[in-house]
C-alpha positions as CSV (number, residue, x, y, z in Angstrom):
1,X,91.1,77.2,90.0
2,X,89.9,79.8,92.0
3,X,91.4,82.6,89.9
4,X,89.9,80.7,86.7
5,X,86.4,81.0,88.1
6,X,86.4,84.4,88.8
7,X,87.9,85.2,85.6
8,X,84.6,83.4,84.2
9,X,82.7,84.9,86.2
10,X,83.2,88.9,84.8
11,X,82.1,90.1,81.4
12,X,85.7,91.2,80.3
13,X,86.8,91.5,76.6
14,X,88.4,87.8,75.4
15,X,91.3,89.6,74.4
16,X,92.2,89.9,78.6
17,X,90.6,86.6,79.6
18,X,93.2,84.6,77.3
19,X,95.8,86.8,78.4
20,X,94.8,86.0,81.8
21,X,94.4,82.9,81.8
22,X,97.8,82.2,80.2
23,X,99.3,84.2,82.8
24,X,98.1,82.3,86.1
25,X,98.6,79.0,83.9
26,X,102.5,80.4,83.6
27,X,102.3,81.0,87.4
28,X,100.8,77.6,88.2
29,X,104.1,76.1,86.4
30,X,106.2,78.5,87.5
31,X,105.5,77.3,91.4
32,X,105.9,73.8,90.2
33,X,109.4,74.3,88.7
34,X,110.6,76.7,92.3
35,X,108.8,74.1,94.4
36,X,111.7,72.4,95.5
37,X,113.6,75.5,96.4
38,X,110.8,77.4,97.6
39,X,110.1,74.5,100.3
40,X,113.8,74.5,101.7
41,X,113.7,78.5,101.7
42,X,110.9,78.9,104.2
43,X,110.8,75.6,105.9
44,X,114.4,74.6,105.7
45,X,113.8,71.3,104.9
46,X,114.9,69.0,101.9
47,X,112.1,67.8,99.7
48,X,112.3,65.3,96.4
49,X,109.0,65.5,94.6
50,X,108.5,62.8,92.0
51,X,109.3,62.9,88.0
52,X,105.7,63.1,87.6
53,X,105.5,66.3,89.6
54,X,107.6,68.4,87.2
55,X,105.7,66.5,84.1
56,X,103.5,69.8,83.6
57,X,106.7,71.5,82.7
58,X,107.4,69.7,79.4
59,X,104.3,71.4,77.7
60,X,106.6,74.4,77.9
61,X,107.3,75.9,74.7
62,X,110.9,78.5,75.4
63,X,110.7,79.4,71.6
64,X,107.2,81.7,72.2
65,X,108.8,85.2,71.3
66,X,105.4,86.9,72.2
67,X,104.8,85.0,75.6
68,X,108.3,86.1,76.6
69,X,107.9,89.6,76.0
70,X,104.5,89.8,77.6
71,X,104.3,87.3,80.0
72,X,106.3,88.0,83.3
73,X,105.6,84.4,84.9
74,X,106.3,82.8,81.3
75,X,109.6,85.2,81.7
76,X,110.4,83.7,85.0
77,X,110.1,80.3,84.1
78,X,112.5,80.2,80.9
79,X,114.7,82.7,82.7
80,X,115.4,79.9,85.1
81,X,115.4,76.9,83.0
82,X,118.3,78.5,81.4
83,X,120.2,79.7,84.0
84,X,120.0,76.5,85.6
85,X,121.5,75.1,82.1
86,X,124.4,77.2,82.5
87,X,125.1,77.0,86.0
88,X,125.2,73.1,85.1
89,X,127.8,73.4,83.0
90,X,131.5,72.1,84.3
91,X,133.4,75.2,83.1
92,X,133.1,78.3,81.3
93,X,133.7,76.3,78.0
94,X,130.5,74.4,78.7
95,X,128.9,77.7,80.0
96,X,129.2,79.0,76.6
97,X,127.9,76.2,74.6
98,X,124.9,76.0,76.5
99,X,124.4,79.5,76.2
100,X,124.8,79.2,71.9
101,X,121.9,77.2,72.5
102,X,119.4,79.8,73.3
103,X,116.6,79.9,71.1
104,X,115.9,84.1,71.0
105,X,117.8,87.4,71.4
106,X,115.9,88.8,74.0
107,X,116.6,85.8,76.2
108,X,120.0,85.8,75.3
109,X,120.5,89.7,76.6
110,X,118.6,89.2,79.8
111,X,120.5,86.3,81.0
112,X,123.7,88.0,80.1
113,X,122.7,91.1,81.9
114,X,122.0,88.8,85.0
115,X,125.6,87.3,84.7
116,X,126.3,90.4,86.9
117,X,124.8,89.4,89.6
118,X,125.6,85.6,89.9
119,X,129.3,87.1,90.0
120,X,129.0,88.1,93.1
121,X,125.6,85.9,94.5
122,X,127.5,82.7,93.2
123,X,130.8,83.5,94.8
124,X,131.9,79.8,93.9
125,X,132.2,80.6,90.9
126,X,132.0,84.1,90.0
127,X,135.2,84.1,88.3
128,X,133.5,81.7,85.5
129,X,130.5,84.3,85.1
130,X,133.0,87.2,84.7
131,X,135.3,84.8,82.0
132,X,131.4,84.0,80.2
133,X,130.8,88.0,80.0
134,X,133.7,88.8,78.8
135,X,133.3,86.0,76.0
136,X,130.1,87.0,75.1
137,X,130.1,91.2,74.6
138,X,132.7,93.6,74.0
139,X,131.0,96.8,75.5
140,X,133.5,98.0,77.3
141,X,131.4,99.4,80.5
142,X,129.8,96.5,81.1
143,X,133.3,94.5,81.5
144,X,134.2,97.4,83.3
145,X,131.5,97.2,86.0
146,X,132.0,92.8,85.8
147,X,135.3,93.3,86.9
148,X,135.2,95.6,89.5
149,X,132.0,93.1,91.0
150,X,134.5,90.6,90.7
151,X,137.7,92.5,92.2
152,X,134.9,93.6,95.4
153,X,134.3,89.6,95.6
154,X,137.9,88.4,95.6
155,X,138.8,91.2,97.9
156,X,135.9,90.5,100.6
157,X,136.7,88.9,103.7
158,X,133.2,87.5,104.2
159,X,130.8,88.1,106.6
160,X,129.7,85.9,109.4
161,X,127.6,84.8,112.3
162,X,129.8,85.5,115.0
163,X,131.7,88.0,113.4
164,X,132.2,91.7,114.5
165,X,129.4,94.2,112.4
166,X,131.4,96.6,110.2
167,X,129.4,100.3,111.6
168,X,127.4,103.1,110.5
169,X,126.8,106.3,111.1
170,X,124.1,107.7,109.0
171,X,121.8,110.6,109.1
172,X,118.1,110.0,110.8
173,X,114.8,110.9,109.2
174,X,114.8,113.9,112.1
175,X,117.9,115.1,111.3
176,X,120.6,113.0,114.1
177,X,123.3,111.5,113.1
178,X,122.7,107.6,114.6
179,X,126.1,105.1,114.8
180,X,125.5,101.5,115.1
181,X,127.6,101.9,118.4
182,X,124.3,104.1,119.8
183,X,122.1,100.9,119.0
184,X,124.4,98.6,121.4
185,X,122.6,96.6,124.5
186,X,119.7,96.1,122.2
187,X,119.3,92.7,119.1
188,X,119.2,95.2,115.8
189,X,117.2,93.8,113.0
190,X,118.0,95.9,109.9
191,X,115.8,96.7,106.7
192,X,117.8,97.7,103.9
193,X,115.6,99.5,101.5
194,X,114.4,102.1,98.8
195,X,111.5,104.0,98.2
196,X,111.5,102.6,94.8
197,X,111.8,98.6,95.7
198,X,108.7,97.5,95.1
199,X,109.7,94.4,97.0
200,X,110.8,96.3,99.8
201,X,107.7,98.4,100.5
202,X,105.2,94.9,100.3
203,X,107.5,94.1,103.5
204,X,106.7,97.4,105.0
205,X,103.3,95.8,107.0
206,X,104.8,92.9,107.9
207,X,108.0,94.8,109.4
208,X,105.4,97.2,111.3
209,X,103.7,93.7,112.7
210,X,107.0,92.7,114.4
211,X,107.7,96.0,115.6
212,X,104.2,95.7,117.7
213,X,105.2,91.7,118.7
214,X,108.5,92.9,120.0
215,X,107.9,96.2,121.2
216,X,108.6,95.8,125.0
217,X,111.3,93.1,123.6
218,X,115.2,94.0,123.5
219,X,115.1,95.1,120.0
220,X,115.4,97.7,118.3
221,X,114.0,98.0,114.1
222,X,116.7,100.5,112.0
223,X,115.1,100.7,108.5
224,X,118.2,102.3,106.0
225,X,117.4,103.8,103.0
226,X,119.8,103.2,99.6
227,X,118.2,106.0,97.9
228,X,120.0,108.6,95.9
229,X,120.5,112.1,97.9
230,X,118.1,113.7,94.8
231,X,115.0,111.9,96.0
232,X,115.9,112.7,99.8
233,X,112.7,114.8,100.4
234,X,110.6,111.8,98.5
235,X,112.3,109.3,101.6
236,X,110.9,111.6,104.0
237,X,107.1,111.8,102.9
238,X,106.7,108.1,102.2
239,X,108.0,107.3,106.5
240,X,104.9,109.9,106.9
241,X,102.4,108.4,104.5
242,X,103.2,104.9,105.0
243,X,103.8,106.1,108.8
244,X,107.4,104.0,109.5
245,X,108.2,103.4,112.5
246,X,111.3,102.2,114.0
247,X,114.7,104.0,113.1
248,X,114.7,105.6,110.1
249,X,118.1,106.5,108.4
250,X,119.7,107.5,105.2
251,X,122.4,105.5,103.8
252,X,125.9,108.5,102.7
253,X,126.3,107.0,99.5
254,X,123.7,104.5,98.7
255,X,124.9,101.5,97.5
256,X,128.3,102.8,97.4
257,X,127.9,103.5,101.4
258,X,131.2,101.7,103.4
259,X,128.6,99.5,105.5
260,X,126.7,98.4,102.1
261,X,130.0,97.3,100.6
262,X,131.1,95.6,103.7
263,X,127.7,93.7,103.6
264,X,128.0,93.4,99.8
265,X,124.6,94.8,99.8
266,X,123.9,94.5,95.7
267,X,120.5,93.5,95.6
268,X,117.5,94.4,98.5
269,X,115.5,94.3,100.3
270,X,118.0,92.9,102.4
271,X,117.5,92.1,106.3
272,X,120.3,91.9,108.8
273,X,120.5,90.6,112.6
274,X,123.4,91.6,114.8
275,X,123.2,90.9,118.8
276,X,123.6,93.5,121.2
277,X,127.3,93.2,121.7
278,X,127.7,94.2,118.1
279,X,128.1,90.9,116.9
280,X,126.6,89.5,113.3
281,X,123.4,86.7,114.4
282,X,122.6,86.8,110.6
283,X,124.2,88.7,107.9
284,X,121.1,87.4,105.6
285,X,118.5,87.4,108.1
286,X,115.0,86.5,106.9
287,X,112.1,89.1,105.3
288,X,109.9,89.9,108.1
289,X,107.0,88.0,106.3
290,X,108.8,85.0,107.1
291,X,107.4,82.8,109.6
292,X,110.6,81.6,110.6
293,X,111.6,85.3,111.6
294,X,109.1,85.4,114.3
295,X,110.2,81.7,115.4
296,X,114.3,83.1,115.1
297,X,113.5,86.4,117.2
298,X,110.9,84.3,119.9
299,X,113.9,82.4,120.7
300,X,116.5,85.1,120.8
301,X,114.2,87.5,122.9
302,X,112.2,85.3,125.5
């Protein structure tokens, strides 16, 4: 309502205002739909809102062509709706029929592309989402690239809490070479990062917040870029514009690096906690704009 009012409140062309207004109506039911989820991330509780709750969702028309290609929240929301259709589905038989169902092409080919990803975010059942790729395209790459995300899966022992931390040993933004083994005697909360993750930069004051909190705590902050060796100089002048602090180190082979495949680092930012003996607290740990991160490291440190 808020939004609405200020929207009102400017002399803008009607052409915005209705887009506008359809988006932060899209966000309103996008919240709705993720509340559930969203409620159990940060608070890690369980929640059941009533039928009536999600009733606002029905008015949701997936077939709007237009609203799909301009409207990211209206994206979102279908995106979702369908994926949780598939997921639902018993095998990759049912998989498939579901996804016949789709009402538009560009749907279709984002929620395929995103198969990727579930095969190795979904490890349950990531042999189904490589099966439903291959049953759906023929491009040979793209197979290609499914299978070896699947063979990576299959092959992974699996990271735990408890476990041993696979190393590093990675160049620093002055020019040292860093190991994980210098880092040892000290809780090591990890940013894994890019200069061009969006995501990852909106993190950057909050990280900066807990470096001030803890910074006569037992911790140290290691930020590790996952940006290509071309943009190198790029990684550099954003720690000095956006003046980073902690440890600051470039990744050997990006994504491709030995400690981002023993993480199965495919997506970021991604966060990691490993105590000072070199053991893994949290191969997942939580964003730094997380108030349970600050209630996770309170009880570690005091």
């Amino acid at each position: 309502m808020t939004h609405l009012a200020l929207l009102s409140k400017y002399n803008v062309e009607p052409f915005f205002t209705s887009a506008e207004t359809k988006s932060l109506e899209y966000e309103r039911l996008l919240s709705i739909q993720n509340f559930k989820t969203s409620y159990k991330f940060y608070l890690g509780d369980d929640i059941s809102p009533s039928d009536d709750f999600y009733k606002p969702l029905e008015v949701i028309d997936e077939t709007e062509v237009s609203d799909y290609k301009e409207q990211p929240y209206f994206r979102y929301l279908v995106n979702s709706a369908w994926n949780k259709r598939i997921e639902a589905a018993s095998d990759v038989d049912g998989m498939l029929k579901v996804f016949r169902k789709i009402p538009s092409q560009d749907l279709a080919i984002t929620l395929l592309n995103g198969f990727y990803s579930k095969i190795s975010s979904n490890k349950e059942r990531s042999k189904d989402y490589l099966d439903l790729i291959k049953r759906l395209t023929t491009h040979q790459p793209f197979i290609d690239a499914a299978e070896k995300q699947y063979q990576e899966v299959i092959n992974s022992k699996g990271l735990n809490e408890g476990d041993d931390s696979p190393t590093f040993s990675y160049e620093s933004v002055d020019g040292k070479t860093i190991s994980l083994s210098d880092l040892k005697g000290k809780y090591i909360y990890i940013d894994v990062w890019a200069t061009w993750c969006g995501p990852c930069i909106k993190q950057v004051p909050y990280l900066k917040q807990l470096e001030e909190r803890y910074h006569h705590k037992n911790i140290v902050f290691v930020s590790i870029s996952v940006d290509k060796e071309n943009v190198k100089e790029k990684w550099k002048q954003m720690i000095i514009d956006k003046e980073l602090g902690g440890v600051q180190l470039f990744a050997d082979k990006s994504f491709d690096s030995d400690f981002m495949n023993a993480y199965a680092v495919n997506s970021i930012p991604r966060f990691i906690l490993i105590n000072p003996e070199g053991k893994i607290v949290n191969p997942e740990a939580p964003r730094p704009s997380f108030d349970k991160t600050r209630v996770l490291l309170d009880e570690l440190l005091d």
